[in-house]
N, C-alpha and C positions, 0 to 999 in steps of 0.2 A: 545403479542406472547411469549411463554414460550420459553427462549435458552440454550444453555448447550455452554460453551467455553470449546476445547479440548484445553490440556498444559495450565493448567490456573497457574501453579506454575514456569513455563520460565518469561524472560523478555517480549517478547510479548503475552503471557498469561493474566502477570498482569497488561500487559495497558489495554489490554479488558477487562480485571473484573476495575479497575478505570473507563475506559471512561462509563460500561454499568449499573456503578452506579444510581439507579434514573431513568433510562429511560424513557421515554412518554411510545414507543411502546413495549419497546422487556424486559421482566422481567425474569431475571439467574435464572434459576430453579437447576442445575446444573455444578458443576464445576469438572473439570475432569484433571487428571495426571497419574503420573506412579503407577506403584504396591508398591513402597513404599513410596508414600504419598499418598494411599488409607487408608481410616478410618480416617484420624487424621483431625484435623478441621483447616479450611485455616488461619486462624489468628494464625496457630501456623506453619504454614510453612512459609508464608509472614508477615512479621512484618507491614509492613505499606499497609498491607490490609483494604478496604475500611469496616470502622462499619458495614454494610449493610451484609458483607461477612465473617465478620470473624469465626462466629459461622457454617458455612456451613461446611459438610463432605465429604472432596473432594471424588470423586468414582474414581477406577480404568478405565482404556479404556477397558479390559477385560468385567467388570459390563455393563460398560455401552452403549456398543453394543450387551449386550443381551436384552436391554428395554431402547432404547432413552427416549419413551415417553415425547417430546419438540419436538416444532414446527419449529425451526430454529437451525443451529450450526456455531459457530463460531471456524474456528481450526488454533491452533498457535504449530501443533503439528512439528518433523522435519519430512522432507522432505521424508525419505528413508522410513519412514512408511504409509505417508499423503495416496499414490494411493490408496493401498485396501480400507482404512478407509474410506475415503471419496467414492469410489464408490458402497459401502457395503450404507454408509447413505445416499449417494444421490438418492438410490432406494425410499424412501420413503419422505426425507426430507432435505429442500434446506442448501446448505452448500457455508459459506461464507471462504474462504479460504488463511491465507497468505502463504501456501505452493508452490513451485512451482512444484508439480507432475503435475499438471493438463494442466499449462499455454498454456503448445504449443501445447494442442491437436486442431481440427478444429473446431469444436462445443462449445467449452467452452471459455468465455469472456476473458480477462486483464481489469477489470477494473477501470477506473478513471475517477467516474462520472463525472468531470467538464472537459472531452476529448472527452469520447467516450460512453453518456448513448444509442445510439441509437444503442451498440451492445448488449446493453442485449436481445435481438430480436432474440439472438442465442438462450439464455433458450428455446424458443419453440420447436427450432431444436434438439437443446438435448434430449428435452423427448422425443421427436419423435423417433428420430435414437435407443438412449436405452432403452428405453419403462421403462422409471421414473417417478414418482409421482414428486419427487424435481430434484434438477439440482447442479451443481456446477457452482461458479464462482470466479473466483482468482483475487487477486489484485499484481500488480507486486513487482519486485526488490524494494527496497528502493531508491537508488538512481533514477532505473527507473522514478516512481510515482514521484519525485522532479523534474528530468528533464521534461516529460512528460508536465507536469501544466503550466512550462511556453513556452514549446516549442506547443502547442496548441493557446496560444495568437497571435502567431507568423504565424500561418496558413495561411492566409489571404495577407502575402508578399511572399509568395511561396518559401517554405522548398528546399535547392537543396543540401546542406552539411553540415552536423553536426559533429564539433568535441569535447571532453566534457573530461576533467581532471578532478577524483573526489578525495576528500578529506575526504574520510567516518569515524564516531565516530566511536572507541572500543565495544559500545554497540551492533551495526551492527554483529558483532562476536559471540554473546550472553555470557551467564556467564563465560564460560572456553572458548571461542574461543583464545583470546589472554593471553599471561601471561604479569602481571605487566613487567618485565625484557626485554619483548620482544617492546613492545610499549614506555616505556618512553625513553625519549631524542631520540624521534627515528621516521620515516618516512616508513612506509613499500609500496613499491609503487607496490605491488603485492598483488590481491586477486581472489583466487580461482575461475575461473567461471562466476564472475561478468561483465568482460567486453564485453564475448559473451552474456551475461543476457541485459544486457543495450541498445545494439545496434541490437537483434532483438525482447525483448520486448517493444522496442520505436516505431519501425515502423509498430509492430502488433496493437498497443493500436492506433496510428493515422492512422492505416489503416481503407480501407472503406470497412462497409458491404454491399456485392453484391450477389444476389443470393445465399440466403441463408451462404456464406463463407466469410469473413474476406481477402479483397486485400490489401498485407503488402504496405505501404507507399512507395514512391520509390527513397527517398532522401537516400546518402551516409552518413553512419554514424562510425565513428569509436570513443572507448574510450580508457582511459587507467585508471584502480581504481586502488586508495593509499588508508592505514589507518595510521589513524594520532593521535596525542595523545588528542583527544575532546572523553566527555563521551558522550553526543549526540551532534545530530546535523549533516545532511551530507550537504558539503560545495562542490559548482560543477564551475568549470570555462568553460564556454560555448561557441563556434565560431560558427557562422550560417551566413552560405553561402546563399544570398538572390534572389529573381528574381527581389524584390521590395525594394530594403533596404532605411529606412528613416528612423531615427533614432530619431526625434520627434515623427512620429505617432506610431512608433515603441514603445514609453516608453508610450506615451497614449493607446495603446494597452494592454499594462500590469497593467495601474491602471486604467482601462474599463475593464479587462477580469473578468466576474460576472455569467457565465452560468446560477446558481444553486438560485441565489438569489430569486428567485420567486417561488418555490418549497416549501418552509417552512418545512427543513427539522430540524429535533430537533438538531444534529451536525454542521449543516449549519456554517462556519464561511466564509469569503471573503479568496478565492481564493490565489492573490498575491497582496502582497502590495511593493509598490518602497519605497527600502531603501538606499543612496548612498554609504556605507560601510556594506552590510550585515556579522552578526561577529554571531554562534552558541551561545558563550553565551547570548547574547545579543536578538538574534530574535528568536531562534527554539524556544518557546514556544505562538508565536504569533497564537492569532487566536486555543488558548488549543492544539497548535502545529500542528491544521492543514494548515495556512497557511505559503506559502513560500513566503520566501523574495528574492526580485529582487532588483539588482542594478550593480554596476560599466558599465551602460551601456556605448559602445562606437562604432562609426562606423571600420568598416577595410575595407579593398579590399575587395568590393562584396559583403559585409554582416555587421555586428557587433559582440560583444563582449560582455558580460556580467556574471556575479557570480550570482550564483542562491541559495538557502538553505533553508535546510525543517527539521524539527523533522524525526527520521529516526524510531523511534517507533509508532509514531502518523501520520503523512502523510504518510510515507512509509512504514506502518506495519498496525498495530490493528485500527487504527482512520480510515485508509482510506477505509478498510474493513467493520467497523460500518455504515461510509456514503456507502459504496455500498450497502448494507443492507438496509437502509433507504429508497436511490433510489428507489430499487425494487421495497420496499413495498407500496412508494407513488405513482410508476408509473402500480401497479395490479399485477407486477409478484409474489407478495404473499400473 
């Protein structure tokens, strides 16, 4: 399938042009930015642009919504632009999205294949309601997408409270989100939007599809998000309030949690792996950074404890978006 990545010149731009290096199924036909890195070739905007891409001409988004012509789009564009754009492409052609203009509408997915692939069942509903050829489908928060993976293992003891201290990388920010001055020797335990992101894109993603609509999860969830001085890597300290708490079957649940394995998707890596000190530098890259690492598990009053961490560009951005993508395509929605 021919793609086009919108924002391929941001930080999560160029994780999708790296991860879609090569690919089995989906081959970049396009690469797209702003009006002033239109014309100029991407190896002269990204230094450590993938060989495969460097000689490519990036196009304007102007250009390039006068002639997609590609079969799929991957967008890493911001947010305050994402709506039009994507429902302008979604007329014609399916749009994998890490924006969140879309997330909270009724019809369109959060997705995290290894949570909840049996919402993409919404795609049908979408074309139907807007009368599209493609569809949208977003994949959440970053932090979201990290908590999410291992709070889906945990299903099965019965979710009743969730509380969740995150510890997110500078990169989370993108290139000028934060200045050097403002993050070193420094804790900022406030981010914009995020903690309402976190606590009701969690219980949308484990919510159940019913008649045609998404019924949000009914566990209590409250966070609080920091950024801290890590360049990736978002680090989460986790309390979960049980119906079942057991705290052996509880860490065998996390190194069994395998949904996707038999799927044989080209991204495929293992889910989560138990680690008893998970540390960013150390694990976000495990699993090409899609999988998260579990550990400090411990029991509490009524539940357990545990630190959870994921690449916050590749689980929770561009990577987790390629495996929805994949999904899709291995499950007929494209």
């Amino acid at each position: 399938m021919k793609v086009a990545v919108l924002g391929a010149t941001g930080l999560v731009g160029r994780t999708f042009v790296k991860l879609l290096e090569g690919h089995p199924w989906f081959r970049v036909e396009k690469l797209v930015a702003s009006e002033r890195s239109a014309g100029k070739k991407y190896g002269e905007l990204v230094e450590d642009a993938p060989e495969e891409f460097k000689d490519y001409v990036v196009a304007s988004l102007t250009e390039f919504l006068e002639d997609p012509e590609v079969d799929l789009v991957f967008n890493a564009l911001p947010a305050s632009i994402s709506r039009d754009v994507e429902e302008k492409l979604a007329k014609e052609i399916p749009v994998f999205t890490n924006a969140r203009a879309h997330r909270y509408d009724e019809d369109v997915p959060i997705l995290v294949p290894e949570v909840n692939k049996e919402h993409l069942e919404l795609i049908k509903v979408q074309k139907e309601k807007r009368d599209w050829k493609g569809f949208i489908v977003t994949n959440p928060n970053c932090s979201t997408a990290i908590l999410t993976v291992s709070l889906a293992a945990l299903r099965s003891f019965g979710i009743k409270k969730v509380r969740v201290a995150t510890m997110q990388a500078i990169s989370g920010a993108g290139f000028s989100g934060l200045s050097a001055y403002a993050i070193h020797d420094n804790v900022i335990p406030f981010i914009s939007g995020e903690e309402w992101k976190i606590e009701n894109e969690s219980r949308k993603i484990l919510g159940t599809l019913r008649d045609d609509k998404i019924e949000f999860a009914d566990f209590d969830i409250s966070a609080i998000a920091t950024r801290v001085p890590v360049i990736h890597g978002h680090t989460e300290a986790v309390f979960v309030e049980l119906e079942n708490p057991d705290v052996e079957e509880i860490r065998r649940a996390f190194e069994e949690f395998d949904p996707l394995k038999d799927l044989d998707l080209p991204s495929y890596e293992k889910p989560i792996v138990y680690t008893e000190v998970p540390q960013p530098r150390l694990h976000r890259d495990r699993g090409k950074g899609l999988t998260v690492t579990v550990g400090r598990l411990e029991e509490i009053s009524g539940g357990v404890k545990y630190v959870v961490l994921g690449h916050n560009l590749v689980r929770g951005a561009a990577g987790g978006s390629v495996l929805n993508a994949e999904l899709a395509y291995r499950l007929g929605y494209l």
